[in-house]
C-alpha positions as a Python dict, from the first residue, in 0.01 Angstrom:
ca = {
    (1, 'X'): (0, 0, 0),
    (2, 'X'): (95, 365, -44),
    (3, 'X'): (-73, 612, 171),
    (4, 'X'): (55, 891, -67),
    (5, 'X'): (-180, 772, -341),
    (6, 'X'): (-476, 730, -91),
    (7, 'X'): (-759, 1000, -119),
    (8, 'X'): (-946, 1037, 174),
    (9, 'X'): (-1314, 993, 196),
    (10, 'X'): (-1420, 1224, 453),
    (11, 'X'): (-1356, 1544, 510),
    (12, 'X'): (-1143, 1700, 836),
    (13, 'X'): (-1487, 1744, 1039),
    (14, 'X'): (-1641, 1393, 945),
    (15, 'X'): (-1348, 1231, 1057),
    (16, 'X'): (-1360, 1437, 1422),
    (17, 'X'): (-1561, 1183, 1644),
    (18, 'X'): (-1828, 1331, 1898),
    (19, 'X'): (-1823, 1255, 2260),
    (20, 'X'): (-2003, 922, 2165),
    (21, 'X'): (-1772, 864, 1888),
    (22, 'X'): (-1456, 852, 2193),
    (23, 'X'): (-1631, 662, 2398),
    (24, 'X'): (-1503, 277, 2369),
    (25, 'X'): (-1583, -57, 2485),
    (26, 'X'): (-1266, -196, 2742),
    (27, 'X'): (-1098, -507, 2651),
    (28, 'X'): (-1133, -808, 2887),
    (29, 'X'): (-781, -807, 3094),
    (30, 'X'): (-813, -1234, 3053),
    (31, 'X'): (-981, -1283, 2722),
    (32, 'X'): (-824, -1029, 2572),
    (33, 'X'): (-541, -1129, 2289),
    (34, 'X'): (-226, -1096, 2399),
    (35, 'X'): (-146, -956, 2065),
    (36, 'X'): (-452, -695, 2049),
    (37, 'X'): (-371, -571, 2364),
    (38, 'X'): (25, -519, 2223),
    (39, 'X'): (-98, -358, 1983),
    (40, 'X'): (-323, -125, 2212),
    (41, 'X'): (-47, -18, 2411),
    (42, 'X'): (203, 26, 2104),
    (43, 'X'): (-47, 247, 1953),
    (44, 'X'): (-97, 461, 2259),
    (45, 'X'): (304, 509, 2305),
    (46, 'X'): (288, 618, 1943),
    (47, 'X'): (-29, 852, 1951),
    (48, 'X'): (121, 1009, 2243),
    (49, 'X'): (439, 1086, 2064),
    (50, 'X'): (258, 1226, 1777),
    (51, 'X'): (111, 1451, 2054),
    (52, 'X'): (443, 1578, 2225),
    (53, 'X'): (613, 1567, 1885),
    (54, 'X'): (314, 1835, 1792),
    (55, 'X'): (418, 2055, 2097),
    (56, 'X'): (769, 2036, 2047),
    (57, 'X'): (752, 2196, 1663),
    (58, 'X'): (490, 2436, 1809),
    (59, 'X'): (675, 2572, 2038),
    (60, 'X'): (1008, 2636, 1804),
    (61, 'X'): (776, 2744, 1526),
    (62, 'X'): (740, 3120, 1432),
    (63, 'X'): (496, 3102, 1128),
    (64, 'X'): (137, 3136, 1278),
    (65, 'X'): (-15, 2968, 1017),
    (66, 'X'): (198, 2653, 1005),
    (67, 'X'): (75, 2604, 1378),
    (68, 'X'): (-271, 2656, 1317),
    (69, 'X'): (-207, 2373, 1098),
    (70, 'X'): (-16, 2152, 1401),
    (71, 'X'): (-311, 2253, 1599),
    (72, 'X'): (-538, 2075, 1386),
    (73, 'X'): (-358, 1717, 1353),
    (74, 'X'): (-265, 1737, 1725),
    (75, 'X'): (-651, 1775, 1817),
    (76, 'X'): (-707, 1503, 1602),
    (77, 'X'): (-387, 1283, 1733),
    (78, 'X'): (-532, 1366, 2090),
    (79, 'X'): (-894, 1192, 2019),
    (80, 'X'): (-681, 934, 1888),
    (81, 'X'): (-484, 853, 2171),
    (82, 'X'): (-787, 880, 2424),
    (83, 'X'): (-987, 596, 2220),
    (84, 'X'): (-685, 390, 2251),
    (85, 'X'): (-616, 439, 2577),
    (86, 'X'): (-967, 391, 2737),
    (87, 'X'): (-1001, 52, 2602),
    (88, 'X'): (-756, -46, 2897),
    (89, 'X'): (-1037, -135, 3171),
    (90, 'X'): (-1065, 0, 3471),
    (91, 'X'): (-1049, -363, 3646),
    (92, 'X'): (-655, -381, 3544),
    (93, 'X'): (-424, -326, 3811),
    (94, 'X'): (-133, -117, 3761),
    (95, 'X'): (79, -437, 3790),
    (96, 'X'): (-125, -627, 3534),
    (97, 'X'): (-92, -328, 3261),
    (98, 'X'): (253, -361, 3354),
    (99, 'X'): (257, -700, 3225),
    (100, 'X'): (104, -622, 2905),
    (101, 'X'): (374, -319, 2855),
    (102, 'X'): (691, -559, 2895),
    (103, 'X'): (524, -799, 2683),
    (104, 'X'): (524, -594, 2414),
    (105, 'X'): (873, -460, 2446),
    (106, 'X'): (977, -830, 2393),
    (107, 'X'): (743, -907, 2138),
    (108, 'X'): (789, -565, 1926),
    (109, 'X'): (1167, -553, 2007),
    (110, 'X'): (1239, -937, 1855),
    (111, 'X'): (997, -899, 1524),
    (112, 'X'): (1151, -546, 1498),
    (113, 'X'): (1487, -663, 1505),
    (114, 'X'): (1427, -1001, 1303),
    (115, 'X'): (1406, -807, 1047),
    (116, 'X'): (1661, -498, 1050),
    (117, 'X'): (1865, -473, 761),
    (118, 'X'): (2066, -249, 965),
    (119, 'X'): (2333, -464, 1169),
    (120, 'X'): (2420, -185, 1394),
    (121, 'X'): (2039, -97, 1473),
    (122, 'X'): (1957, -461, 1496),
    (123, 'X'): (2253, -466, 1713),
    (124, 'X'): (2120, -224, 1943),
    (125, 'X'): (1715, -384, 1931),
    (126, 'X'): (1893, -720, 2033),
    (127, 'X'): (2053, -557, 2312),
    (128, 'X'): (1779, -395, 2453),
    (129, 'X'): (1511, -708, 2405),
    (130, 'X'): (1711, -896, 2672),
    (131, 'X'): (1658, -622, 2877),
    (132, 'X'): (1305, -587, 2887),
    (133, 'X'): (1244, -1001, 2845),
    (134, 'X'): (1440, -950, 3252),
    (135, 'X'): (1172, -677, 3336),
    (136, 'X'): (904, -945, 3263),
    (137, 'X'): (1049, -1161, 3505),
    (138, 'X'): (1105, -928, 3774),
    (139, 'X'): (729, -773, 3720),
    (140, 'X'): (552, -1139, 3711),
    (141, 'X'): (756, -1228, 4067),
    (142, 'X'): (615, -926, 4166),
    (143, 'X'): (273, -996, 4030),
    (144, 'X'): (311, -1362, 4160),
    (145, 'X'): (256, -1221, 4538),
    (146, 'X'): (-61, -1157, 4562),
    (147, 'X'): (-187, -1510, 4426),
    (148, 'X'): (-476, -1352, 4222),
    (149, 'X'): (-391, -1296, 3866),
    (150, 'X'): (-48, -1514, 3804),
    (151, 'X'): (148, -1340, 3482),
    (152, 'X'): (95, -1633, 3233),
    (153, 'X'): (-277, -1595, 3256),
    (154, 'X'): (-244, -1277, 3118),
    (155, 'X'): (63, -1340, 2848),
    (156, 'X'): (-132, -1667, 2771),
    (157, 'X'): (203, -1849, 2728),
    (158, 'X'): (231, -1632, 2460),
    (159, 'X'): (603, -1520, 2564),
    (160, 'X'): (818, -1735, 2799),
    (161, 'X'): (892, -1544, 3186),
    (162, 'X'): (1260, -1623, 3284),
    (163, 'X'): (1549, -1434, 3347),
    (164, 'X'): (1739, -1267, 3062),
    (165, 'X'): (2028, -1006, 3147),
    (166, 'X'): (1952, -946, 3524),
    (167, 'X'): (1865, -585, 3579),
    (168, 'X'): (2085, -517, 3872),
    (169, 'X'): (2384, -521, 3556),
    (170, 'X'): (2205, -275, 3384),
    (171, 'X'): (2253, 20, 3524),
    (172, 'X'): (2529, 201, 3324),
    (173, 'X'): (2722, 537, 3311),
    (174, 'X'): (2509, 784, 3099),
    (175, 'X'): (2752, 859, 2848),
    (176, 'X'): (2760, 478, 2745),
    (177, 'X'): (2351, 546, 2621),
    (178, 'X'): (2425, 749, 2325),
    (179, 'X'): (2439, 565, 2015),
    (180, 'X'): (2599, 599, 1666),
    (181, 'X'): (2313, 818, 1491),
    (182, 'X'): (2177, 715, 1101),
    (183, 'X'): (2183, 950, 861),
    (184, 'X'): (1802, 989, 638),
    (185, 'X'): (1930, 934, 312),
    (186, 'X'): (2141, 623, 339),
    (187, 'X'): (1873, 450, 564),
    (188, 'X'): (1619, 187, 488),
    (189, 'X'): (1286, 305, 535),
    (190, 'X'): (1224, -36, 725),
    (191, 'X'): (1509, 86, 981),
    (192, 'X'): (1376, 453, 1009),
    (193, 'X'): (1053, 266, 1134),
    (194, 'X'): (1185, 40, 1334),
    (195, 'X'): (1428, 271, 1557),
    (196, 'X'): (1129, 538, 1554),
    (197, 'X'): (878, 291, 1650),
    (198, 'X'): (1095, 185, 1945),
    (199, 'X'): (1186, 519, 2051),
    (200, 'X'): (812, 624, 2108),
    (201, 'X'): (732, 248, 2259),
    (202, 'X'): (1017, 281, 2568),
    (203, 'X'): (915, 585, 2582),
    (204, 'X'): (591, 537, 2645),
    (205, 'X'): (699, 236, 2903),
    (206, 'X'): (918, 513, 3097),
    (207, 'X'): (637, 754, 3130),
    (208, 'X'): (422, 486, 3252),
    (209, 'X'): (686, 412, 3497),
    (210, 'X'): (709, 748, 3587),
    (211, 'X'): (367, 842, 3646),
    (212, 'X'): (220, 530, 3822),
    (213, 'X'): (526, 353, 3979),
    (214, 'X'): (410, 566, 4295),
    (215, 'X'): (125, 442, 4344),
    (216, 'X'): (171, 100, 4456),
    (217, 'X'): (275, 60, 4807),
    (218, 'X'): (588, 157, 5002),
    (219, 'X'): (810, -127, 4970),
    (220, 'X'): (1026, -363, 4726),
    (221, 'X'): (699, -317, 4436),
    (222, 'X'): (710, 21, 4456),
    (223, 'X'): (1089, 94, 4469),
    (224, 'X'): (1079, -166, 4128),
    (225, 'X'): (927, 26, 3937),
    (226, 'X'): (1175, 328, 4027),
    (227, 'X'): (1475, 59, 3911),
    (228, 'X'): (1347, -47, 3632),
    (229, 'X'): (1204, 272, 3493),
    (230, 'X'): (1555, 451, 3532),
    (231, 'X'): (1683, 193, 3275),
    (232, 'X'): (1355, 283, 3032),
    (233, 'X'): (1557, 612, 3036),
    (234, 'X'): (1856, 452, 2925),
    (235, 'X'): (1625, 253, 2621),
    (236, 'X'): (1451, 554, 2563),
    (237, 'X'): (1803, 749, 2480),
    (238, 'X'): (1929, 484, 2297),
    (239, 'X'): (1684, 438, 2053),
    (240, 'X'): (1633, 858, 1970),
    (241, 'X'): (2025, 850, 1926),
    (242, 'X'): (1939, 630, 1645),
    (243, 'X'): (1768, 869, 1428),
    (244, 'X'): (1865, 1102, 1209),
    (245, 'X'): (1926, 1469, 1413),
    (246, 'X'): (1953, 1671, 1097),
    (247, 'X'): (1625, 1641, 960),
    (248, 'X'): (1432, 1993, 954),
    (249, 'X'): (1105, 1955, 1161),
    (250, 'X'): (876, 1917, 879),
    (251, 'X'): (1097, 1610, 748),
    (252, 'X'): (1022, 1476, 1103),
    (253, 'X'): (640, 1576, 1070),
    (254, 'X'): (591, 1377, 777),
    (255, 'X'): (765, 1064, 932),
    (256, 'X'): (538, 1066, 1212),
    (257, 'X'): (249, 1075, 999),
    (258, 'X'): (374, 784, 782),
    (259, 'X'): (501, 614, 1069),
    (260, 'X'): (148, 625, 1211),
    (261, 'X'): (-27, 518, 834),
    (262, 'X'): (237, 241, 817),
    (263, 'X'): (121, 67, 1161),
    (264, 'X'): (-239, 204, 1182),
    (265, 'X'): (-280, -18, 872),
    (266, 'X'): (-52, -333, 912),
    (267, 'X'): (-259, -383, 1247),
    (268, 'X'): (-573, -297, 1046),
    (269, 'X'): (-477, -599, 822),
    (270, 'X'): (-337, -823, 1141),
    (271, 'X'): (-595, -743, 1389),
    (272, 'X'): (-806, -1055, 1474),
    (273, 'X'): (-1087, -823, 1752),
    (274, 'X'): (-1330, -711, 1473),
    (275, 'X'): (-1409, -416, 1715),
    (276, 'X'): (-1059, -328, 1735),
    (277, 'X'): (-990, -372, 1402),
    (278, 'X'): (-1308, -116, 1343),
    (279, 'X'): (-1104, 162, 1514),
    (280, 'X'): (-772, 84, 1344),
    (281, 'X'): (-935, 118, 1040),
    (282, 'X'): (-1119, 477, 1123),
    (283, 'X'): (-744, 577, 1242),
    (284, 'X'): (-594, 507, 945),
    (285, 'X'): (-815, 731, 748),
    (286, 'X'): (-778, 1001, 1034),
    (287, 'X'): (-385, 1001, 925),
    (288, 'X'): (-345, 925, 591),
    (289, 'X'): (-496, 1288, 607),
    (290, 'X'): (-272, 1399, 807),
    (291, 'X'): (29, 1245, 602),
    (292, 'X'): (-122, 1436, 290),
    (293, 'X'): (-141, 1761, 473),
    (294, 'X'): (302, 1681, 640),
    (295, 'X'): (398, 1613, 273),
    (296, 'X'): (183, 1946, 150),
    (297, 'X'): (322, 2144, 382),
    (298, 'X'): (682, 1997, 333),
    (299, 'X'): (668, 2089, -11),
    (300, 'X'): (519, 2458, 44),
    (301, 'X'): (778, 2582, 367),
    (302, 'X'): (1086, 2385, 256),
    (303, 'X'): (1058, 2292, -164),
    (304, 'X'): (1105, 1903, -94),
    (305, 'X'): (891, 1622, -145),
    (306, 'X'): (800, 1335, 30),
    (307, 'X'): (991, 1099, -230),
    (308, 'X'): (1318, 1253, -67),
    (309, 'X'): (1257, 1081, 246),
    (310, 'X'): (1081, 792, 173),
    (311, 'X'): (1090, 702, -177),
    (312, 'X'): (809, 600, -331),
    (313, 'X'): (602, 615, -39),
    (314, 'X'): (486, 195, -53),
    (315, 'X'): (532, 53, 288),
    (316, 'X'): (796, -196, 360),
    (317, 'X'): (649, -536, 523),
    (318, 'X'): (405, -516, 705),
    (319, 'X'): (461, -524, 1101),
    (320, 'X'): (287, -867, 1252),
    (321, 'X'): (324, -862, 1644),
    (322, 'X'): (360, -1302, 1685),
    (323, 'X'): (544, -1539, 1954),
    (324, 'X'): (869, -1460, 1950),
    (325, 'X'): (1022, -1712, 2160),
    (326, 'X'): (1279, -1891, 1989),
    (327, 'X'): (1471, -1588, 1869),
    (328, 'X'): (1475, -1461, 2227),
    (329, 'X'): (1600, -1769, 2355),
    (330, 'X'): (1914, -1774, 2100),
    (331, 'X'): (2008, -1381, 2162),
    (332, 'X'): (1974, -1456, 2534),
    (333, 'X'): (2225, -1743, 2462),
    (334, 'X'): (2420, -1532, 2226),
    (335, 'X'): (2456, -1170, 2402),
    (336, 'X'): (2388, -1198, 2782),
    (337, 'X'): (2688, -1074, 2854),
    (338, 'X'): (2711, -742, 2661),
    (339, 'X'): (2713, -428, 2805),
    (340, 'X'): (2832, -74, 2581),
    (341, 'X'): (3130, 66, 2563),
    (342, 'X'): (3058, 428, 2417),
    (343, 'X'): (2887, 277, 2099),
    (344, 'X'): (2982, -23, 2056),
    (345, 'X'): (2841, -311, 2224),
    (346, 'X'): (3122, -546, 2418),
    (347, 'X'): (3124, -803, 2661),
    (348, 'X'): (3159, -682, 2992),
    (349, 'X'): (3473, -956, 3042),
    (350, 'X'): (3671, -723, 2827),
    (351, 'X'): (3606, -388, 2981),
    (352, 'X'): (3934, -300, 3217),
    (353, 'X'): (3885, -284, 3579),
    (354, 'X'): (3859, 74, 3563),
    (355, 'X'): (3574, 83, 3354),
    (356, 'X'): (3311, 386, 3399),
    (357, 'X'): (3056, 33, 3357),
    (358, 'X'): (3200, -81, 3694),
    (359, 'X'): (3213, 247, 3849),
    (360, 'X'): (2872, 356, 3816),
    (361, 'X'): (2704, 24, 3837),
    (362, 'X'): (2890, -40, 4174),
    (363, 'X'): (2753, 275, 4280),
    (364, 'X'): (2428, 287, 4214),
    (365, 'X'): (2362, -53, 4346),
    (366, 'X'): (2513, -13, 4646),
    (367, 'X'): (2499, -322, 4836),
    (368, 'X'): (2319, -594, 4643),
    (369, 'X'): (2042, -688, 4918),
    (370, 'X'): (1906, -315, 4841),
    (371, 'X'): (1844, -358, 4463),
    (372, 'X'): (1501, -394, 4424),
    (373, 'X'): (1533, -613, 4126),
    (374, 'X'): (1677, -837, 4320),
    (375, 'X'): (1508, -797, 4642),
    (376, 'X'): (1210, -915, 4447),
    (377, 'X'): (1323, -1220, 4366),
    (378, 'X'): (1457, -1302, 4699),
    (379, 'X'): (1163, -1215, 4843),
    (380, 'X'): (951, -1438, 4605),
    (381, 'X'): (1166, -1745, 4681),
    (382, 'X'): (1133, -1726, 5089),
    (383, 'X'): (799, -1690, 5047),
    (384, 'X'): (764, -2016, 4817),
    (385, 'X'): (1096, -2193, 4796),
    (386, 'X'): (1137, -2073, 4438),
    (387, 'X'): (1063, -1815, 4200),
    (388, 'X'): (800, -1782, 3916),
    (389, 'X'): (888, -1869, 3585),
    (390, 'X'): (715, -2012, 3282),
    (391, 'X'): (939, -2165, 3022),
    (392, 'X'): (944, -2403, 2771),
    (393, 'X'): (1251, -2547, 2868),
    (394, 'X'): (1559, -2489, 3142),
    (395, 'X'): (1689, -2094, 3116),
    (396, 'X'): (2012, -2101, 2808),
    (397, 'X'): (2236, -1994, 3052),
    (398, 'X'): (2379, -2210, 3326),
    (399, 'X'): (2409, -1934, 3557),
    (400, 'X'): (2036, -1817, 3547),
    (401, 'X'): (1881, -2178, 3554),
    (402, 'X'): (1912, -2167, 3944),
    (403, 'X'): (1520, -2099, 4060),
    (404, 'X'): (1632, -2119, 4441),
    (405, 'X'): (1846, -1805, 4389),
    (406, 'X'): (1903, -1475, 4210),
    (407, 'X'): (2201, -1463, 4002),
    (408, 'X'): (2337, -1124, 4035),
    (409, 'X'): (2677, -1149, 3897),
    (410, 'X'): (2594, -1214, 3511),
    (411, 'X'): (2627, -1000, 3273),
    (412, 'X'): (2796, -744, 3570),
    (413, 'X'): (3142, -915, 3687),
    (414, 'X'): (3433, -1010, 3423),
    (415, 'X'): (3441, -1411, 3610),
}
């Protein structure tokens, strides 16, 4: 498909729902698909970037006009975001949600990077995906407590819950985040996606982090959610490091509106809720307006046109959220033991003793019984003699098949 040649059917004010029109009809938090509700949180990280994105140019443009225009689409990405949103029901706890989110980031990360023709960006997904398979873990134990809802119930065995690289050795110096940056014009389209999809995902995860990790009770839960959303910061500026930093704002306008045309319709096409499916459909229209209007206005301010950034304008593949376990398994057993050195990704065996990795990590954790990463897995194995996993076969890594204790030297000490 190319949303380029696309005309739209309905005009700006037909395509504004009414108060009825926003109001949506909650998933179920245990029928749901794993997969539609992926999708449902992707989509919401995305139409809040498209909102903040909006700001942003606003508030570094001087041409009244142009944001009269921004005003428009960001109205319109606002009622987007809000019907996405509110189909997460009011019955899901904060910890369940939480669930859903790290799901994703595995899910998303591994078909993302499964793909990549970029081995440095692919690189960098792999890196992160073991990451965020660890947060699973750590959430579920955490989940696990209160013998309700147990995490596979919700992931429907769609993803496997073990360790990957323990967080407690993720925690690095800040400088080590920054990434080697692509330039526009010598990178796939495929790639562009990928690393902006990514960027507004973790980004989403860290504000969700941000904003509800405080309320959930004093204690090892709450200070969890602090831990692990410090290293969504780290994701977060990985993945924007990525993109291209010399494109003009209206070259980054009209990749946010194809970015949103290019998923809006490969979950349109993937979806399996026909009610869903109904609202992916209405949002696709909503933007391939939009896109018209970036690539209009691209060509009026600046004299270029959307072929210089995308080509032709057809979409690569199309983006199919699926299990994902067996690639996880073999970068878990491939890469547990990276860590990054400036750019480059290394195994923390050949860092010096010296290293800034050591340094800050040793600081920031302190003494290991405080990290709440792995005071939550402590915790969960007093209480039950083990902790809670769900895999399909023993952990790939020796040191992390132990389910009696936490390993918290892999992936953190050269032995």
């Amino acid at each position: 498909m190319n949303p380029f040649e696309e005309k739209p059917s309905k005009s700006v004010l037909d395509l504004v729902p009414n108060w009825r029109g926003l109001s949506v009809k909650p998933y179920s938090k245990l029928a749901c698909d794993p997969f539609t509700k992926e999708r449902i949180i992707l989509m919401n990280g995305i139409e809040v970037e498209a909102a903040i994105f909006g700001h942003n140019f606003t508030r570094h443009c001087t041409d009244d006009a142009l944001k009269r225009d921004l005003a428009l689409c960001r109205r319109m990405e606002q009622m987007q975001q809000k019907r996405v949103n509110w189909m997460s029901p009011s019955d899901e706890k904060t910890i369940e949600t939480t669930i859903g989110y790290e799901q994703l980031a595995v899910d998303l990360t591994a078909c993302l990077a499964m793909r990549e023709p970029d081995p440095y960006v692919k690189a960098a997904m792999d890196f992160a995906l073991l990451e965020d398979f660890d947060h699973l873990y750590r959430y579920s134990n955490l989940l696990d407590f209160d013998g309700d809802v147990p995490a596979h119930k919700l992931t429907l065995d769609m993803v496997e819950i073990t360790p990957g690289r323990p967080t407690i050795a993720e925690h690095r110096d800040p400088t080590d985040a920054v990434l080697r940056p692509g330039k526009g014009e010598r990178m796939d389209i495929q790639t562009i996606l990928g690393a902006m999809t990514l960027t507004a995902g973790e980004q989403q995860t860290m504000n969700f982090y941000m904003n509800t990790g405080n309320t959930l009770p004093e204690g090892y839960g709450r200070d969890l959610y602090q831990e692990i959303a410090m290293v969504e910061e780290e994701h977060v500026t990985q993945y924007e490091s990525l993109l291209d930093p010399t494109l003009s704002w209206l070259e980054m306008l009209l990749l946010h509106e194809y970015q949103e045309c290019y998923l809006y319709h490969s979950f349109f096409e993937t979806e399996t809720d026909r009610y869903v499916k109904k609202l992916w459909g209405e949002h696709l229209e909503m933007e391939i307006l939009h896109l018209h209007t970036a690539a209009e206005l691209l060509e009026k301010h600046e004299g270029k046109h959307y072929t210089d950034l995308v080509g032709t304008g057809e979409f690569p593949e199309l983006l199919e959220l699926k299990p994902t376990t067996e690639y996880v398994r073999a970068v878990l057993a491939e890469q547990v033991n990276l860590t990054i050195d400036r750019d480059e990704f290394v195994d923390v065996g050949s860092l010096n003793d010296e290293h800034r990795f050591f340094t800050w990590n040793n600081h920031v954790n302190g003494r290991v019984q405080d990290v709440p990463s792995h005071a939550v897995i402590r915790e969960h194995i007093n209480r039950f003699d083990e902790d809670y996993r769900r895999e399909i076969e023993p952990n790939p890594i020796a040191g992390l098949q132990d389910r009696t204790s936490d390993n918290t030297q892999v992936a953190r000490s050269k032995a």
